[in-house]
Residue frames as a rotation matrix with the C-alpha (Angstrom) as fourth column:
UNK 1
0.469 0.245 -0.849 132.22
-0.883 0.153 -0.444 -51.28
0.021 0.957 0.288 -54.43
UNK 2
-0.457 -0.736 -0.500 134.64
-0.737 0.628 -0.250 -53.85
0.498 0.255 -0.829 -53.88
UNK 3
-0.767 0.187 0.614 132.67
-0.440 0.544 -0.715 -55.64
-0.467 -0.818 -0.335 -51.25
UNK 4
0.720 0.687 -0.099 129.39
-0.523 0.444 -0.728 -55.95
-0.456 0.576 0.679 -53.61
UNK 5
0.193 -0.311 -0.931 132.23
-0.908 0.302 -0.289 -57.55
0.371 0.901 -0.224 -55.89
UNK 6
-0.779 -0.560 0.281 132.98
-0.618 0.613 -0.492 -59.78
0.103 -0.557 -0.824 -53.48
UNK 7
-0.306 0.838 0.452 129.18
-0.628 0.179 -0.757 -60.54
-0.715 -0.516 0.471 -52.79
UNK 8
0.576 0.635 -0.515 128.42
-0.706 0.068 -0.705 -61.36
-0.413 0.770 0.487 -56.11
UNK 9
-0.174 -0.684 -0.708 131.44
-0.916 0.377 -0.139 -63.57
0.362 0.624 -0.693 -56.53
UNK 10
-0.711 0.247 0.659 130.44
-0.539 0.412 -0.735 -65.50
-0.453 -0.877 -0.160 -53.38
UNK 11
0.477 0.817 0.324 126.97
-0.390 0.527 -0.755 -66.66
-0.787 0.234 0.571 -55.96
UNK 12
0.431 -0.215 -0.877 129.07
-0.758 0.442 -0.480 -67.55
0.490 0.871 0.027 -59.07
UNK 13
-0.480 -0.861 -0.168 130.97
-0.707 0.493 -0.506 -69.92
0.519 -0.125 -0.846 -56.67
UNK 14
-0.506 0.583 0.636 128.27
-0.391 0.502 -0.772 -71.19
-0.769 -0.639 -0.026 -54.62
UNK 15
0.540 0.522 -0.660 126.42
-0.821 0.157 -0.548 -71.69
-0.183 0.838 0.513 -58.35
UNK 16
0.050 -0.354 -0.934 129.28
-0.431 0.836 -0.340 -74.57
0.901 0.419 -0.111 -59.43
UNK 17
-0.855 -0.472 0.214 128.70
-0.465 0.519 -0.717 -75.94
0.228 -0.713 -0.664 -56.01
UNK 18
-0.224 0.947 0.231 124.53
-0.342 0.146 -0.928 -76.22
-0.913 -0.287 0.292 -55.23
UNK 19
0.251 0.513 -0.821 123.77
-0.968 0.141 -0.208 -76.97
0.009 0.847 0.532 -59.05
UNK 20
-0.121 -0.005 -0.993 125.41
-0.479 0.876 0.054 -80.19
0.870 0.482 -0.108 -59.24
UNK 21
-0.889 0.165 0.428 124.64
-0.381 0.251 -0.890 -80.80
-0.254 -0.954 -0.160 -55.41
UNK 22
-0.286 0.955 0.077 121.26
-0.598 -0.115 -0.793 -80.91
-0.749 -0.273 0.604 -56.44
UNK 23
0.129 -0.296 -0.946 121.86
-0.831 0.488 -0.266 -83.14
0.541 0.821 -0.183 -59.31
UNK 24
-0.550 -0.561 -0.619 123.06
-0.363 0.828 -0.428 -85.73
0.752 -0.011 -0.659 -56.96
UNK 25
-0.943 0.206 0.260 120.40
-0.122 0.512 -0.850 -85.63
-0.308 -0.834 -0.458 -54.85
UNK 26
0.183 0.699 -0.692 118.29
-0.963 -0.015 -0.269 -86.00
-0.198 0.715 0.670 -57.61
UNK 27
-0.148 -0.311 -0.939 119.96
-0.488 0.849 -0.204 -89.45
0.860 0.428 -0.277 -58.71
UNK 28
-0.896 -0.443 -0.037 119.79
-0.290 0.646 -0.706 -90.57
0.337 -0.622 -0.707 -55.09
UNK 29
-0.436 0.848 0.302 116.55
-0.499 0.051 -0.865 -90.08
-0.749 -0.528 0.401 -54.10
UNK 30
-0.082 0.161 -0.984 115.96
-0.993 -0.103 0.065 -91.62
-0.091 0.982 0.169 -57.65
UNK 31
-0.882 -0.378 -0.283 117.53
-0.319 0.919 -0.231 -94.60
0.347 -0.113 -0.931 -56.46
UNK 32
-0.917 0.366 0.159 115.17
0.022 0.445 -0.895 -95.00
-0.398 -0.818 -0.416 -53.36
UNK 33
-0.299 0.942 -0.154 111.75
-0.003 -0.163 -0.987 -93.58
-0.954 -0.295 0.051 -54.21
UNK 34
-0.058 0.170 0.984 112.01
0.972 0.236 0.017 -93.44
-0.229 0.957 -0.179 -58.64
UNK 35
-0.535 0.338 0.774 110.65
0.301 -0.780 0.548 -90.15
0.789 0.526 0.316 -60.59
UNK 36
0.615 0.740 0.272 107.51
0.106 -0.419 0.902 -89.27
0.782 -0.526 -0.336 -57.87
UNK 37
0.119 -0.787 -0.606 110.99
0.916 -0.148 0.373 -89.25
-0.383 -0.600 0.703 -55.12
UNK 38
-0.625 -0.578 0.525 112.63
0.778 -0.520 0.353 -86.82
0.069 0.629 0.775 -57.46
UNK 39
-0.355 0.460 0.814 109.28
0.281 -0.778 0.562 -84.37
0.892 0.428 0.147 -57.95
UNK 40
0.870 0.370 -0.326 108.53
0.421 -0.212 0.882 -84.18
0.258 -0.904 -0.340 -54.25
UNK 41
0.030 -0.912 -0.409 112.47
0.710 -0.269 0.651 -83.39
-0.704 -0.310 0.639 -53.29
UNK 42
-0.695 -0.486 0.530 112.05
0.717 -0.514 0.471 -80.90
0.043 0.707 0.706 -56.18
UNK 43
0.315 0.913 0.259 108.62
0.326 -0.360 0.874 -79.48
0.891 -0.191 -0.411 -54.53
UNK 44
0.735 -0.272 -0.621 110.51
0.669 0.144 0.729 -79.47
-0.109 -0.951 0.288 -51.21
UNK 45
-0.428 -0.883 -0.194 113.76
0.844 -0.467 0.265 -77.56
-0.324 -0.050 0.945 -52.23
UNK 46
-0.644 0.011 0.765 111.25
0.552 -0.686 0.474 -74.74
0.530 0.727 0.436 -54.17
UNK 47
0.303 0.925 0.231 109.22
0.398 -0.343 0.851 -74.20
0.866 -0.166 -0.472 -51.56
UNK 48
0.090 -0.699 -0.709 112.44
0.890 -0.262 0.372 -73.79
-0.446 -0.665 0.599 -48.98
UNK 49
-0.798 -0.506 0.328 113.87
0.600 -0.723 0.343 -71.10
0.064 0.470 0.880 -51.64
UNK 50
-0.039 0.789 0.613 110.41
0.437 -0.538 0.721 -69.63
0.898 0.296 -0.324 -52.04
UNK 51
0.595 0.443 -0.671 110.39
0.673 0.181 0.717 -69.20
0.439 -0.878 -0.190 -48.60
UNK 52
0.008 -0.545 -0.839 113.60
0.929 -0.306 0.208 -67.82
-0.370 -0.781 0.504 -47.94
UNK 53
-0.539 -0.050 0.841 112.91
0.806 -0.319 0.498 -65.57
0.243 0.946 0.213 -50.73
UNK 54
0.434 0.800 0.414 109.99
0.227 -0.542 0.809 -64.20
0.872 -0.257 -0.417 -48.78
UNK 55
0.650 -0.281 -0.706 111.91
0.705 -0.123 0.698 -64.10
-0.283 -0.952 0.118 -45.66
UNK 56
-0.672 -0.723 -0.160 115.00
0.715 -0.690 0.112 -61.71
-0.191 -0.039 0.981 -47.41
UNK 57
-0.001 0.616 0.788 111.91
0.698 -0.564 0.442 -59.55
0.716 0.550 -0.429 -48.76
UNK 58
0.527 0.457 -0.716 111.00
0.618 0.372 0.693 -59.21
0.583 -0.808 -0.086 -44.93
UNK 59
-0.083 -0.799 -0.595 114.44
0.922 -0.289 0.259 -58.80
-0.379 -0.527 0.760 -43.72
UNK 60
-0.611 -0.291 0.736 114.65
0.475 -0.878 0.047 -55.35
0.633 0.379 0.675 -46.35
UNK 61
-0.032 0.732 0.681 111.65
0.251 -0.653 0.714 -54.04
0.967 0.194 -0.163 -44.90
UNK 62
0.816 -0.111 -0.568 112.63
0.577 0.222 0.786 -54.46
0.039 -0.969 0.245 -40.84
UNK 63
0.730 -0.515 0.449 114.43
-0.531 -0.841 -0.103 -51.62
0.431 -0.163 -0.888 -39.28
UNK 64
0.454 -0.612 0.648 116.48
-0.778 0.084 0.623 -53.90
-0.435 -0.787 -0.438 -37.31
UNK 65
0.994 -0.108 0.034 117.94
0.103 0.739 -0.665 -56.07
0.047 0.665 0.746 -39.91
UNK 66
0.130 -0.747 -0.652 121.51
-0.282 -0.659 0.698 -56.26
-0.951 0.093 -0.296 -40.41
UNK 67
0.492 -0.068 -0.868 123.22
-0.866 0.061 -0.496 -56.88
0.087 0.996 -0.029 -43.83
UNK 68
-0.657 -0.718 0.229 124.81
-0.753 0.640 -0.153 -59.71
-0.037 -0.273 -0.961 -42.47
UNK 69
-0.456 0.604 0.654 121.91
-0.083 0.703 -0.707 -61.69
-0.886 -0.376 -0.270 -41.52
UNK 70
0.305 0.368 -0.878 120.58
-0.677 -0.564 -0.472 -60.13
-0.669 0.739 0.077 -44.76
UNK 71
-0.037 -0.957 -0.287 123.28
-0.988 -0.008 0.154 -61.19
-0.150 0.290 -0.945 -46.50
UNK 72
-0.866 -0.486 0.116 123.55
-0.484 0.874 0.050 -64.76
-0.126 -0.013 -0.992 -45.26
UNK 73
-0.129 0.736 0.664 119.53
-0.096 0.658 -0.747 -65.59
-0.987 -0.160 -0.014 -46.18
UNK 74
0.561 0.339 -0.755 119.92
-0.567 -0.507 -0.649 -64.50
-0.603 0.792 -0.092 -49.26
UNK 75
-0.365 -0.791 -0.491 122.48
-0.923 0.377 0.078 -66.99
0.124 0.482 -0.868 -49.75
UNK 76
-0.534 0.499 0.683 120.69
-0.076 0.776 -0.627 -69.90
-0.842 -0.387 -0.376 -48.07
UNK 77
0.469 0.854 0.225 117.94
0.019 0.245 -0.969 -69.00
-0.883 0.459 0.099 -50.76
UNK 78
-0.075 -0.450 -0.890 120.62
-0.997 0.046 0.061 -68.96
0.013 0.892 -0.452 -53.78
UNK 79
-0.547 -0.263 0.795 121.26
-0.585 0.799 -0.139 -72.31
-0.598 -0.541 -0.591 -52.56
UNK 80
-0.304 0.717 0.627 117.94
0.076 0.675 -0.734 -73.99
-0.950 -0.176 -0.259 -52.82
UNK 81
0.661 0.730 -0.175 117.38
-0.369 0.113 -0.923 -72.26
-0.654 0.674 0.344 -56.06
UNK 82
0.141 -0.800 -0.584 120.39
-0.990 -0.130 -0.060 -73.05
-0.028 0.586 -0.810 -57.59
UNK 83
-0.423 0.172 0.890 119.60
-0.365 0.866 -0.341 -76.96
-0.830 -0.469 -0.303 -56.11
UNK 84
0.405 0.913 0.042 116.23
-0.159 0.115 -0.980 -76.87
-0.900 0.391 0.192 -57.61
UNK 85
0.279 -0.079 -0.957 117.85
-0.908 -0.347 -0.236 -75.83
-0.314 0.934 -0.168 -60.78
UNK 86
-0.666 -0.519 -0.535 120.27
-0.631 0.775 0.034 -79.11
0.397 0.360 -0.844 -61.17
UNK 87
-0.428 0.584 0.690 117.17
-0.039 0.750 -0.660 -81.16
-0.903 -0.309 -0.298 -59.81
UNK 88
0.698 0.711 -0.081 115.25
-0.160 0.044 -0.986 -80.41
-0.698 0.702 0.144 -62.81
UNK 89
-0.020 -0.734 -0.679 118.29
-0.999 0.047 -0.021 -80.99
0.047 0.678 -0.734 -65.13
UNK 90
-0.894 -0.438 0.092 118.54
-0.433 0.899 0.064 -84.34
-0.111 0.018 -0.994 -63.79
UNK 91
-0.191 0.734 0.652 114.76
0.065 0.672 -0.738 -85.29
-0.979 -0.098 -0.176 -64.39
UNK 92
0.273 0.113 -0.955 114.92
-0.868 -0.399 -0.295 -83.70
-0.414 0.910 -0.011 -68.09
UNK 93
-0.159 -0.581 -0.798 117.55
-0.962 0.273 -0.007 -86.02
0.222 0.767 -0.602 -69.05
UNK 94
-0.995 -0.050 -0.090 116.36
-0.045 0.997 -0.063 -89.50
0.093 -0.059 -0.994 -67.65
UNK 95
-0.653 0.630 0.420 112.81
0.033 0.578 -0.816 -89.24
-0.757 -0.519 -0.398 -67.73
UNK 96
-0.715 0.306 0.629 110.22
0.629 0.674 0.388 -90.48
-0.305 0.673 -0.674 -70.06
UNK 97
-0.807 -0.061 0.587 107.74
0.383 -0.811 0.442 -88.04
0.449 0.582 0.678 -71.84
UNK 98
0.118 0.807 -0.579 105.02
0.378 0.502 0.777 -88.67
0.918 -0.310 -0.246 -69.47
UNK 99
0.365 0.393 -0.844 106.37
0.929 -0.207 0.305 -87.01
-0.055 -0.896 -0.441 -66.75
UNK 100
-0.823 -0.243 0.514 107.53
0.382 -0.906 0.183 -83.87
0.421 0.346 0.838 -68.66
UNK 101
-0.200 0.829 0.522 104.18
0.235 -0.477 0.847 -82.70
0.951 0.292 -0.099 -68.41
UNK 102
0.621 0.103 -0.777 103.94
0.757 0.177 0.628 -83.29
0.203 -0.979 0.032 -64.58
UNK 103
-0.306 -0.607 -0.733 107.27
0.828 -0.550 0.111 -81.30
-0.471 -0.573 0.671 -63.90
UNK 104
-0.802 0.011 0.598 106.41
0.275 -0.881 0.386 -78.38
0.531 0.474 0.703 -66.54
UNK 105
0.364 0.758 0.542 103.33
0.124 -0.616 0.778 -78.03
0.923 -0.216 -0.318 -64.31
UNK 106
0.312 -0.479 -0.820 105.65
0.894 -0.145 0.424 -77.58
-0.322 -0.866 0.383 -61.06
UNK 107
-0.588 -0.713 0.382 107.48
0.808 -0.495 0.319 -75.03
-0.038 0.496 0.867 -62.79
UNK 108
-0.608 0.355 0.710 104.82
0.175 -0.813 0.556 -73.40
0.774 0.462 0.432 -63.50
UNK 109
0.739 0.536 -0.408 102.69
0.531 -0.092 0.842 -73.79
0.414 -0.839 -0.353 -59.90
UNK 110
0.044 -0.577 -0.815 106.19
0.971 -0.166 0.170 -72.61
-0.234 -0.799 0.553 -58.40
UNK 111
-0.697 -0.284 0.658 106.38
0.623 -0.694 0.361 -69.39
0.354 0.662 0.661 -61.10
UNK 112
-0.189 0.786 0.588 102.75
0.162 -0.566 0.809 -68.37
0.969 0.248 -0.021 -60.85
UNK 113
0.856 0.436 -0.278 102.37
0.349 -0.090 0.933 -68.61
0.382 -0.895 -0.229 -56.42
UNK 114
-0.420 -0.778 -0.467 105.76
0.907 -0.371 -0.198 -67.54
-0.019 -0.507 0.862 -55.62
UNK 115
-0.851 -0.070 0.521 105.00
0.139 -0.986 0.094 -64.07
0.507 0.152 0.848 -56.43
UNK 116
0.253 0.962 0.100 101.59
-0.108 -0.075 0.991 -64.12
0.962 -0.261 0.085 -54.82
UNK 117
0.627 0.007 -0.779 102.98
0.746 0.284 0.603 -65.41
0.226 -0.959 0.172 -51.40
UNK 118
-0.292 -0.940 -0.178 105.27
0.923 -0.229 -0.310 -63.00
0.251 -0.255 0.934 -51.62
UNK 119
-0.495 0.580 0.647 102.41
0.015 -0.739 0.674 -60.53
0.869 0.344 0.357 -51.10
UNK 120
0.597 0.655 -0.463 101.20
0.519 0.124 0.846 -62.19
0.611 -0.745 -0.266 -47.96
């Protein structure tokens, strides 16, 4: 019991680290490339998580996993979503209404195929 407590503390701390990570590399790539920078690097980090997502699925179902390795994709893929998350925070607040619509359909391409690949 004490170890899950540990596990689970391990994401609230990685959470106040990857959220505003991803924030800043939201503002940077902003710099270089504008808004269409920003929604590709936010296509890019959701399709890593998605990925690793499908990969810890994997790992459960393999006899020869350990919980370590387990363990340490599942964190990789907190990561990316927890990125993703403070990417899309930073495009909320500085962009124009015009590309709401754009990201709310990411959001919703990443929602509706995640679960489907996760079937392949």
């Amino acid at each position: 019991m004490e170890a899950a407590g540990a596990a689970a503390a391990c994401f609230g701390a990685m959470n106040a680290v990857a959220r505003p990570a991803g924030g800043l590399a939201s503002d940077a790539v902003a710099r270089m490339f504008g808004m269409r920078g920003r929604l590709w690097l936010l296509w890019a980090v959701q399709t890593v998580g998605a990925t690793l997502c499908m990969l810890v699925g994997r790992m459960g179902a393999a006899e020869a996993s350990s919980l370590a390795a387990t363990m340490a994709v599942m964190v990789a893929c907190a990561v990316f979503v927890q990125a993703a998350s403070g990417l899309t925070f930073g495009m909320l607040l500085c962009s124009p209404r015009c590309y709401h619509a754009a990201l709310l359909f990411a959001m919703l391409c990443f929602l509706c195929f995640a679960p489907v690949l996760s079937l392949l």
